[in-house]
MARFIDO-884361 format. One line per field, with one value per residue: residue number from 1; residue in three letters; chain; x negated, y, z negated of N, C-alpha, C, O, CB in turn. Coordinates in pm, 1 decimal. Glycine has a CB too. Layout:
N
seq <- (NUM_...)
type <- (ALA_...)
mol <- (A_...)
neast <- (X_...)
nnorth <- (Y_...)
nup <- (Z_...)
caeast <- (X_...)
canorth <- (Y_...)
caup <- (Z_...)
ceast <- (X_...)
cnorth <- (Y_...)
cup <- (Z_...)
oeast <- (X_...)
onorth <- (Y_...)
oup <- (Z_...)
cbeast <- (X_...)
cbnorth <- (Y_...)
cbup <- (Z_...)
END
This chain:
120
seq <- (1_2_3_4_5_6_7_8_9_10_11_12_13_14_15_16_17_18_19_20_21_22_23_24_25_26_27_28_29_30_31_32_33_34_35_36_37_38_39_40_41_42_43_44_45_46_47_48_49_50_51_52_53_54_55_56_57_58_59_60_61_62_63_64_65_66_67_68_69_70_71_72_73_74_75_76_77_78_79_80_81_82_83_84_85_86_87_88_89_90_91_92_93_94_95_96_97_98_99_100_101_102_103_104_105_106_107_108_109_110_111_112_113_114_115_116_117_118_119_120)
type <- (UNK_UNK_UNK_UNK_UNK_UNK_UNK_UNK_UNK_UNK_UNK_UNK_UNK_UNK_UNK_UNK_UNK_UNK_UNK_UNK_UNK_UNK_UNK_UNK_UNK_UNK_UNK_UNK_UNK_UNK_UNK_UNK_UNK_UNK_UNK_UNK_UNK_UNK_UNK_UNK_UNK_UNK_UNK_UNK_UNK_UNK_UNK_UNK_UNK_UNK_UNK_UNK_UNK_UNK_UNK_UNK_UNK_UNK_UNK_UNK_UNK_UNK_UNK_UNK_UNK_UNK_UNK_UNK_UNK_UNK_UNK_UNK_UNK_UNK_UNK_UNK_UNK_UNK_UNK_UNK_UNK_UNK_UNK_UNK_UNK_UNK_UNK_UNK_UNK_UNK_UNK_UNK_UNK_UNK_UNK_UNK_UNK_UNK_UNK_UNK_UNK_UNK_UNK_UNK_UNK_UNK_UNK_UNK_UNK_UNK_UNK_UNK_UNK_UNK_UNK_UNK_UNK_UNK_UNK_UNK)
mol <- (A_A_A_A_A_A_A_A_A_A_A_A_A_A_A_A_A_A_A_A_A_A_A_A_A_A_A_A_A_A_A_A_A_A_A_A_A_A_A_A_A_A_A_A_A_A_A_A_A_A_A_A_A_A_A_A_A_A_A_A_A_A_A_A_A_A_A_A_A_A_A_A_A_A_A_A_A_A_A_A_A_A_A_A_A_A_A_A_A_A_A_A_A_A_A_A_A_A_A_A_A_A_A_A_A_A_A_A_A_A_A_A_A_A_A_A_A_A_A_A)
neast <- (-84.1_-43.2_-226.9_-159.0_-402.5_-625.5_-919.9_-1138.7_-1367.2_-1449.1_-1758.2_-1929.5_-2177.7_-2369.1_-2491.3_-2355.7_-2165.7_-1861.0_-1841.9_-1870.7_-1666.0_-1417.4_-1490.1_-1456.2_-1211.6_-1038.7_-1123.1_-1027.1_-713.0_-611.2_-435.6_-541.0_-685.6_-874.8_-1016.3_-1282.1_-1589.7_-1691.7_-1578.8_-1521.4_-1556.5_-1465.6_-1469.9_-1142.8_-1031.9_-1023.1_-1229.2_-1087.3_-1048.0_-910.0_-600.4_-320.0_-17.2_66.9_244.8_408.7_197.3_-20.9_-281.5_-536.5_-907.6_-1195.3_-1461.9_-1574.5_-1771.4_-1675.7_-1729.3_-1664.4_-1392.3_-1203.1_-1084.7_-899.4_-711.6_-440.0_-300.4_-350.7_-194.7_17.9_78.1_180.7_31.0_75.4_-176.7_-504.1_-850.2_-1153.6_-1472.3_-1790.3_-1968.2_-1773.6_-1578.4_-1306.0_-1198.8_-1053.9_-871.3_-783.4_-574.8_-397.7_-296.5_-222.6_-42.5_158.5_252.8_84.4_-139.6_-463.0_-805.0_-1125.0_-1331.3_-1485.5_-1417.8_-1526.5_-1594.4_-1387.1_-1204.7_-1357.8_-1331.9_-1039.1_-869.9_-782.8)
nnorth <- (-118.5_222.2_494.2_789.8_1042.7_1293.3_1417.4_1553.4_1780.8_1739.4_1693.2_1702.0_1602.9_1315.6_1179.7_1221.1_1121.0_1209.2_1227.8_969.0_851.9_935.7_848.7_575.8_531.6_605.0_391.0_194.5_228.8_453.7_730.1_1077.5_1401.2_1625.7_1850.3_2092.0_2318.0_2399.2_2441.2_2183.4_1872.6_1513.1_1261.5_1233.2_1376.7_1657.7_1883.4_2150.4_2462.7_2579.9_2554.2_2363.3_2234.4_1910.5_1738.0_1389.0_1320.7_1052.7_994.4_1181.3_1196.3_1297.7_1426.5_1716.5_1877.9_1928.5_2197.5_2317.7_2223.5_2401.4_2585.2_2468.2_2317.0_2404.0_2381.7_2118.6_1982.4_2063.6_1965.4_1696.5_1411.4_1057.0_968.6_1041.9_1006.7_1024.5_1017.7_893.8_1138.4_1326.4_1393.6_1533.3_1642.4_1843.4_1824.8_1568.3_1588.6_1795.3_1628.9_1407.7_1465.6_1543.6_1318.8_1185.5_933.1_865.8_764.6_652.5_572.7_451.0_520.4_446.0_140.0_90.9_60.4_-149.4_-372.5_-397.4_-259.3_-29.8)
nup <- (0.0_93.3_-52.6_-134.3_-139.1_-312.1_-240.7_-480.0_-443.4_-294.2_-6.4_277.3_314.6_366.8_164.8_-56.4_-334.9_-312.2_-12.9_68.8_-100.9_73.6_326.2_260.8_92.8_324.2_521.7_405.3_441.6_338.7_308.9_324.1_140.8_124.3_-67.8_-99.7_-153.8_106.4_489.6_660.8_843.9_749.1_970.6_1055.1_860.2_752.0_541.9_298.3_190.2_34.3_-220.8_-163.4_-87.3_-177.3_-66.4_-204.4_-322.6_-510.3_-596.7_-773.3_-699.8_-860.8_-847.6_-919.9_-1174.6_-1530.9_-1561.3_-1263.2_-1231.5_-1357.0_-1260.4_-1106.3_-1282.2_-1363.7_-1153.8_-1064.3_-1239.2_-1142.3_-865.9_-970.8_-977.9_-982.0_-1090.5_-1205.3_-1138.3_-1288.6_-1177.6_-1252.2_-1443.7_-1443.6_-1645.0_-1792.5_-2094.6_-2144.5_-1932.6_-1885.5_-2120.5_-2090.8_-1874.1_-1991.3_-2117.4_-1924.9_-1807.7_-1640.3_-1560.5_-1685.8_-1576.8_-1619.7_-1428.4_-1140.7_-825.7_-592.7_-674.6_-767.2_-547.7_-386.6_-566.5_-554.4_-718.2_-675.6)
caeast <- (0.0_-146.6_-178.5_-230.9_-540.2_-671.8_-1064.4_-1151.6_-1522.0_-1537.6_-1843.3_-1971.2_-2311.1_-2321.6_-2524.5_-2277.8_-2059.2_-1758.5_-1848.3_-1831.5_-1533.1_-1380.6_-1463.1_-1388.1_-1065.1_-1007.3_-1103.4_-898.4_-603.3_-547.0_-399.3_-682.0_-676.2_-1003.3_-1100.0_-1451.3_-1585.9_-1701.5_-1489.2_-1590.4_-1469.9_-1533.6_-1416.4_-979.6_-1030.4_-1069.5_-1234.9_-1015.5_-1080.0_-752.4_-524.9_-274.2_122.4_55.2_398.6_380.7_64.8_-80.9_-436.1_-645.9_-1011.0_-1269.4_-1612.3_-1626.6_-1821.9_-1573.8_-1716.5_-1608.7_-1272.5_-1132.5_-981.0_-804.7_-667.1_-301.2_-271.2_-387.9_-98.6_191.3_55.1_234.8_-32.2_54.1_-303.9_-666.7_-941.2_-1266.7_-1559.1_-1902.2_-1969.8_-1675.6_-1439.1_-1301.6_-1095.5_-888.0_-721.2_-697.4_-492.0_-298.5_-251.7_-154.9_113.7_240.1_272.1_-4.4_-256.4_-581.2_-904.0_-1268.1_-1421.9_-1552.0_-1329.6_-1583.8_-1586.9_-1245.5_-1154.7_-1405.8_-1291.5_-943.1_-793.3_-734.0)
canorth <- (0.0_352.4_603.9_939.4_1083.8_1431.1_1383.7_1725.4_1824.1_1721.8_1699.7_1680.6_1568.3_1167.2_1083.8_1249.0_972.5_1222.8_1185.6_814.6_802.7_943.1_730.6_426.8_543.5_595.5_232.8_92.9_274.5_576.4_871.3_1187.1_1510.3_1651.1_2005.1_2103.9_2419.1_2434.1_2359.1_2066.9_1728.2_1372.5_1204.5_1267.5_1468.4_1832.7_1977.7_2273.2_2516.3_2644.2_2511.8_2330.3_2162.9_1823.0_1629.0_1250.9_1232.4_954.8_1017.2_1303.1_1167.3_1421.5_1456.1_1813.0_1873.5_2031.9_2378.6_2371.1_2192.9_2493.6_2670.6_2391.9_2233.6_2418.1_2304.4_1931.5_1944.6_2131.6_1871.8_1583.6_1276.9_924.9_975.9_1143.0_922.5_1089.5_915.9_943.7_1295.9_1452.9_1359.5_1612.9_1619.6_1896.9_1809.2_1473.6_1636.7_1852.2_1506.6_1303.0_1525.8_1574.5_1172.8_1113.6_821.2_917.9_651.6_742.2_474.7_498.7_506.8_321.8_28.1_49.5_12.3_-260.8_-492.7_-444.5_-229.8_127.8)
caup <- (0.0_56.8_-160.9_-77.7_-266.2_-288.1_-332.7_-547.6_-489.9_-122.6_48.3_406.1_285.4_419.2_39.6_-203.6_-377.3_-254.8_109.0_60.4_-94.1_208.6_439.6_214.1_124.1_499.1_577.6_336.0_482.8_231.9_342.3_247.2_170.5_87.2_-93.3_-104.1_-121.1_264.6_524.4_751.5_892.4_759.0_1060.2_1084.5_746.5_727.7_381.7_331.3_57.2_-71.1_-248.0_-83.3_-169.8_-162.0_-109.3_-220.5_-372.8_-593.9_-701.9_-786.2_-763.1_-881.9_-792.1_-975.3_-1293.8_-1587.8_-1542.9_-1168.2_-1265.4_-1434.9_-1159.1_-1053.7_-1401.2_-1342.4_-992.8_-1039.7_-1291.6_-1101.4_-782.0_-1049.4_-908.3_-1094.6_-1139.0_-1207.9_-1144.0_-1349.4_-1133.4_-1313.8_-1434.5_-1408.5_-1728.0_-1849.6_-2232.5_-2168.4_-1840.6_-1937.4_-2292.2_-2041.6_-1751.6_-2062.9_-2211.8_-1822.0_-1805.7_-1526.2_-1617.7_-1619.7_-1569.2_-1623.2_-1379.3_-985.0_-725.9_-465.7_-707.7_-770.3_-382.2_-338.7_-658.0_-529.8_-848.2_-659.4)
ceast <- (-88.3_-102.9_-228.6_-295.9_-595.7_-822.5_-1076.7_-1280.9_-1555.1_-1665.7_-1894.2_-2082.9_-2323.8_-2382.3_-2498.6_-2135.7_-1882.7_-1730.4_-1801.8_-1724.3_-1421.3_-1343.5_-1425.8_-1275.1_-998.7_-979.8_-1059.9_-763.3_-492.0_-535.5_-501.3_-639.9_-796.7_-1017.6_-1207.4_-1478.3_-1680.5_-1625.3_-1550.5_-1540.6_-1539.1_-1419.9_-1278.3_-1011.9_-1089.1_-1089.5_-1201.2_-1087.4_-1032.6_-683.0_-364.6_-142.1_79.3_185.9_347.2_251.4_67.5_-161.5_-497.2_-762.5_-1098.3_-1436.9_-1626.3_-1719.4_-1712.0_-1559.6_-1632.0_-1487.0_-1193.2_-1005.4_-901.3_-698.9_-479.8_-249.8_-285.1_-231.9_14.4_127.0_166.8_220.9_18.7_-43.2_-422.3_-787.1_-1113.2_-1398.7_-1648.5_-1948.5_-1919.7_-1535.6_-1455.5_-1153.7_-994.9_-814.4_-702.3_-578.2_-401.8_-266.6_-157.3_56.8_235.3_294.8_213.2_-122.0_-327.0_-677.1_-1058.7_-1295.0_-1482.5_-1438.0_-1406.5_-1587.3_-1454.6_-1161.8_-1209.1_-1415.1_-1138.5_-865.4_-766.1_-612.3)
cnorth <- (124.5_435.4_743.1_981.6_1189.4_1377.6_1563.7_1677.4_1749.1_1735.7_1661.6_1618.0_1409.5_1126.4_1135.1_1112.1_1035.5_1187.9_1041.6_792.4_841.8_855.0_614.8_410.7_533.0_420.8_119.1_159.3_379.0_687.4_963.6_1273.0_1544.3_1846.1_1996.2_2268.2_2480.8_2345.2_2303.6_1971.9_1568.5_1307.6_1283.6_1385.4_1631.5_1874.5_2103.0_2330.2_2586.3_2514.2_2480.7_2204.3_1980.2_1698.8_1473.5_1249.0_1153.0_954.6_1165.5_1166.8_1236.7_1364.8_1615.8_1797.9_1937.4_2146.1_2411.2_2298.4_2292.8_2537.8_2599.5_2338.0_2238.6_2350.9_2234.3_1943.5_1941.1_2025.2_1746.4_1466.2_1195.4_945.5_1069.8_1013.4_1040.7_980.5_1051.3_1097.2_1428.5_1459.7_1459.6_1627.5_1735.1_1890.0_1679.5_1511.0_1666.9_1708.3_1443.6_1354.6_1529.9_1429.6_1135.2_1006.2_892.3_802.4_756.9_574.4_519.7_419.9_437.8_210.1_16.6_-7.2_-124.3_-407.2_-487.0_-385.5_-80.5_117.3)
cup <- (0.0_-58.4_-132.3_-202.8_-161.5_-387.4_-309.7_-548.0_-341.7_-82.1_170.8_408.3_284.1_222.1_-92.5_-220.0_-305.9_-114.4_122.5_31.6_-7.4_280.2_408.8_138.2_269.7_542.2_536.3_358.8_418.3_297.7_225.9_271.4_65.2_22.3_-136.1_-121.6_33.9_347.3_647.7_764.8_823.1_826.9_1063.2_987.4_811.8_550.4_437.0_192.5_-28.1_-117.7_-184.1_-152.8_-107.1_-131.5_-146.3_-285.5_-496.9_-667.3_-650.4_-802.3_-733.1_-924.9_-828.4_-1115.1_-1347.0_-1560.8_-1411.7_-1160.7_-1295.5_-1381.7_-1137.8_-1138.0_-1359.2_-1205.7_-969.2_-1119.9_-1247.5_-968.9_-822.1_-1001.9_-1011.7_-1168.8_-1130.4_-1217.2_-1179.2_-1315.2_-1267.9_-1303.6_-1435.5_-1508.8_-1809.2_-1949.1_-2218.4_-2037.8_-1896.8_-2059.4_-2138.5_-1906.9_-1843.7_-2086.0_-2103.4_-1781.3_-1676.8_-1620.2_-1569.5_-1705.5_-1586.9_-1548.6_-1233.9_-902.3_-602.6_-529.7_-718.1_-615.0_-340.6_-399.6_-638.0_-647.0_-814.4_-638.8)
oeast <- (-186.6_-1.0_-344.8_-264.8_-610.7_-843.1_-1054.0_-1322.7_-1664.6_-1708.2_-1906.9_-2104.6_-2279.9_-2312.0_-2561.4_-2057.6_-1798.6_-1626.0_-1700.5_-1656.1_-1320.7_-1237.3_-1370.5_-1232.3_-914.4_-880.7_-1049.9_-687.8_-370.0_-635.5_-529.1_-569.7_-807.6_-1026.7_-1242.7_-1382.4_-1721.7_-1598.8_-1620.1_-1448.3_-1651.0_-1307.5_-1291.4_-1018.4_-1171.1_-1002.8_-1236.1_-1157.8_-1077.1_-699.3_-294.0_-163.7_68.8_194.7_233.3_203.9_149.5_-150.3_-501.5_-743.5_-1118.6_-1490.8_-1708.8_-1730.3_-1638.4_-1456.0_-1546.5_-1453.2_-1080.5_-888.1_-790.5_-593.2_-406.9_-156.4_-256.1_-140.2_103.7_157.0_234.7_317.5_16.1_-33.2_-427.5_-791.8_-1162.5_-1429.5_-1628.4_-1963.4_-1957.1_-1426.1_-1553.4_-1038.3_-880.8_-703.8_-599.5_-487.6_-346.8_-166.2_-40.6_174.1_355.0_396.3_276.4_-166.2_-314.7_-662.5_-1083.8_-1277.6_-1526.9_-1390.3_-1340.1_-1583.6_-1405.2_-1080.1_-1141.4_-1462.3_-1083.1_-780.7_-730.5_-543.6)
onorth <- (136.7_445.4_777.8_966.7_1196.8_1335.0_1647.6_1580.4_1714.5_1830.4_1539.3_1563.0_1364.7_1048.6_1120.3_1050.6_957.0_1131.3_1009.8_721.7_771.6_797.6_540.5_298.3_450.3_355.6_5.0_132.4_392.3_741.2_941.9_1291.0_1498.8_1942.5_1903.1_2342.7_2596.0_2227.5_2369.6_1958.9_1527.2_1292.9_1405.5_1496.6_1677.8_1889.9_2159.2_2267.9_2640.5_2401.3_2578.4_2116.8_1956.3_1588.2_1446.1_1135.7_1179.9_925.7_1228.2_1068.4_1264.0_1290.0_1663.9_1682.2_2000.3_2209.0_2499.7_2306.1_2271.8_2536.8_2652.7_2309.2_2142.4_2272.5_2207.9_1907.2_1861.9_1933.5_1697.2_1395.2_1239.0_947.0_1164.2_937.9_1115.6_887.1_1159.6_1163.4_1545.7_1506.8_1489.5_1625.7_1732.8_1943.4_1667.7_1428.2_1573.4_1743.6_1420.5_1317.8_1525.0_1434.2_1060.5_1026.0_964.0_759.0_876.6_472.3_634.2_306.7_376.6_123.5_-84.9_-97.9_-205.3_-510.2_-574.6_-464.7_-5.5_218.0)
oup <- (-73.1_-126.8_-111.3_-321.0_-39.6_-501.1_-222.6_-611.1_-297.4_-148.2_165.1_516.2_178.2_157.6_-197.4_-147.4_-262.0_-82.1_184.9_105.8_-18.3_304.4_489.9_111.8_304.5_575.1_581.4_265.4_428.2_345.2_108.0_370.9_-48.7_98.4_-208.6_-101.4_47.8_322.8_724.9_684.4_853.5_778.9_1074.2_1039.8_891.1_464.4_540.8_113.1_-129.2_-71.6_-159.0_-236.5_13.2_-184.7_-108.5_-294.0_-584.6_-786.4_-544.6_-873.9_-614.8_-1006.5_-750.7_-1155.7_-1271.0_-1539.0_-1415.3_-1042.6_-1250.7_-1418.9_-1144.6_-1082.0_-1334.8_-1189.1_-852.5_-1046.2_-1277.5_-1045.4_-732.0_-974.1_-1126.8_-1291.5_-1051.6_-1314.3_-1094.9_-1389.2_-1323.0_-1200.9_-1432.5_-1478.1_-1877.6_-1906.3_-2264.5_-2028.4_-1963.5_-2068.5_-2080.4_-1845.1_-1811.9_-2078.4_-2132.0_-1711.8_-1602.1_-1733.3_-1470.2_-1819.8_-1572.5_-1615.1_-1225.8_-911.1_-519.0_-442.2_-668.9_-598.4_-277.4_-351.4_-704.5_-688.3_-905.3_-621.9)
cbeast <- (95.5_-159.3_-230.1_-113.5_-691.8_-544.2_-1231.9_-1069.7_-1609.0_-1500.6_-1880.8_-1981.2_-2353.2_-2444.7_-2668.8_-2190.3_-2048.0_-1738.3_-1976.1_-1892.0_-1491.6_-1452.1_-1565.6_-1472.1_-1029.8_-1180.0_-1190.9_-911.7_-559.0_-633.0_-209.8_-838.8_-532.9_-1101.2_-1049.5_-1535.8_-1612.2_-1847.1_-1357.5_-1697.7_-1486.6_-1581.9_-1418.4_-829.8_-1140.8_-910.2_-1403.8_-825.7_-1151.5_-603.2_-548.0_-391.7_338.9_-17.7_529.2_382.6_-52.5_-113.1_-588.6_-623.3_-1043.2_-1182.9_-1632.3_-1522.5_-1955.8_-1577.9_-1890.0_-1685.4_-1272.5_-1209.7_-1017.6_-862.0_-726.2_-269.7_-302.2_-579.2_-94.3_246.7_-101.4_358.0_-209.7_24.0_-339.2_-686.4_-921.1_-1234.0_-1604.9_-1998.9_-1989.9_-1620.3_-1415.7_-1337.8_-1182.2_-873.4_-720.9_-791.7_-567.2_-345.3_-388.0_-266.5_96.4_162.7_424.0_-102.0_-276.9_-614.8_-883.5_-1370.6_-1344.7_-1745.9_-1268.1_-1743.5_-1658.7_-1171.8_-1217.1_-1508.3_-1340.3_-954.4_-883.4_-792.0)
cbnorth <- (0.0_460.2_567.3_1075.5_925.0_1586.3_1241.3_1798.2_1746.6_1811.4_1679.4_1785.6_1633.5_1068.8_1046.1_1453.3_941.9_1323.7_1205.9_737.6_816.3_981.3_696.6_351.4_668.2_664.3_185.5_71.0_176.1_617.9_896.8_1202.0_1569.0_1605.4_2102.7_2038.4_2464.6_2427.1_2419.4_2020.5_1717.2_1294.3_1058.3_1136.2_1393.9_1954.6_1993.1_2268.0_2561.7_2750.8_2558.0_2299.4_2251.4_1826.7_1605.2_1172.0_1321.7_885.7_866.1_1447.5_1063.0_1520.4_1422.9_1888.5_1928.5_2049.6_2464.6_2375.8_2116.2_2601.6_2723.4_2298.8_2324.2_2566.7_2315.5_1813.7_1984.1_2377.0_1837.2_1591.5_1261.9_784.1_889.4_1277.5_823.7_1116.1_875.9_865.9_1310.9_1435.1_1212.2_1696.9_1633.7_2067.6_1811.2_1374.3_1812.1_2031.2_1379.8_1295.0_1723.3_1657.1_1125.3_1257.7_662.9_1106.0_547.6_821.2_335.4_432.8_644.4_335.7_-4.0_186.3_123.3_-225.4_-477.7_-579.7_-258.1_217.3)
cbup <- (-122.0_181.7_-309.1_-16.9_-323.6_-356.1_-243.3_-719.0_-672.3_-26.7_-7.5_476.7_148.7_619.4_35.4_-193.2_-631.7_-275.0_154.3_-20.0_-199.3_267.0_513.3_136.8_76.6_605.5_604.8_154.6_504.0_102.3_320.8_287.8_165.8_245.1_-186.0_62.8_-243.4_320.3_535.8_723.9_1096.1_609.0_1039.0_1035.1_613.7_800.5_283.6_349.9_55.6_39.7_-324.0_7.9_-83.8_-245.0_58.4_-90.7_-396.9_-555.9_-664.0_-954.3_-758.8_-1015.8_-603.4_-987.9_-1316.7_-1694.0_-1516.6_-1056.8_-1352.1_-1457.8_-1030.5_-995.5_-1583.8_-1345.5_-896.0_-1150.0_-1368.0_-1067.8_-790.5_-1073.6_-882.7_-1041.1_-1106.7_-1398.2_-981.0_-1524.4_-914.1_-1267.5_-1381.5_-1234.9_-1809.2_-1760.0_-2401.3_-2223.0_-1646.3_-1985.4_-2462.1_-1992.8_-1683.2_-2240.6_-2285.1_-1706.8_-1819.9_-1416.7_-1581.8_-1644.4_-1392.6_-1819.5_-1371.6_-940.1_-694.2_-393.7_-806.7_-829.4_-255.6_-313.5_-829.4_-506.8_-1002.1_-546.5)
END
């Protein structure tokens, strides 16, 4: 089943873990929507760099650090994903507080292992 997923902290750069998860969301058949802060193509994808209404989505998975989370915190929330996936580096205690209270799950693991053990 897909799931539409907004990867936060985009990157065009082929050996950032966001780049990757791109394309291996892609080739497991996930609908993407990518923000980054430059805008560029991984393959179909466009990194955009506004903020943007997401209908249907599923997962947030974030490839920011907290500090550059900030801006976004209200607008991951009002988005209302099932989920927040906090790959390595990027878990952050007060959106999870504010995800929890909104009733999204939120994971601290890696979203390329998670795709490739079959648990995204």
């Amino acid at each position: 089943m897909s799931k539409k997923t907004l990867v936060l902290g985009a990157s065009p750069t082929p050996v950032r873990y966001a780049y990757k998860a791109v394309k291996r969301l892609l080739s497991y058949g996930h609908e993407v929507v990518a923000i980054g802060k430059v805008e560029a193509e991984i393959d179909s994808v466009k990194i955009i760099k506004e903020k943007v209404d997401i209908p249907g989505l599923h997962t947030v998975t974030m490839y920011l650090n907290p500090e550059k989370q900030e801006p976004y915190l209200d607008y991951i929330i009002e988005l209302k994903p099932k989920r927040i996936i906090f790959n390595p580096g990027s878990f952050n205690s007060k959106l999870e507080k504010l995800a929890r209270a909104a009733g999204i799950e939120v994971l601290e693991d890696c979203t390329l292992v998670m795709l490739d053990t079959d648990d995204y």
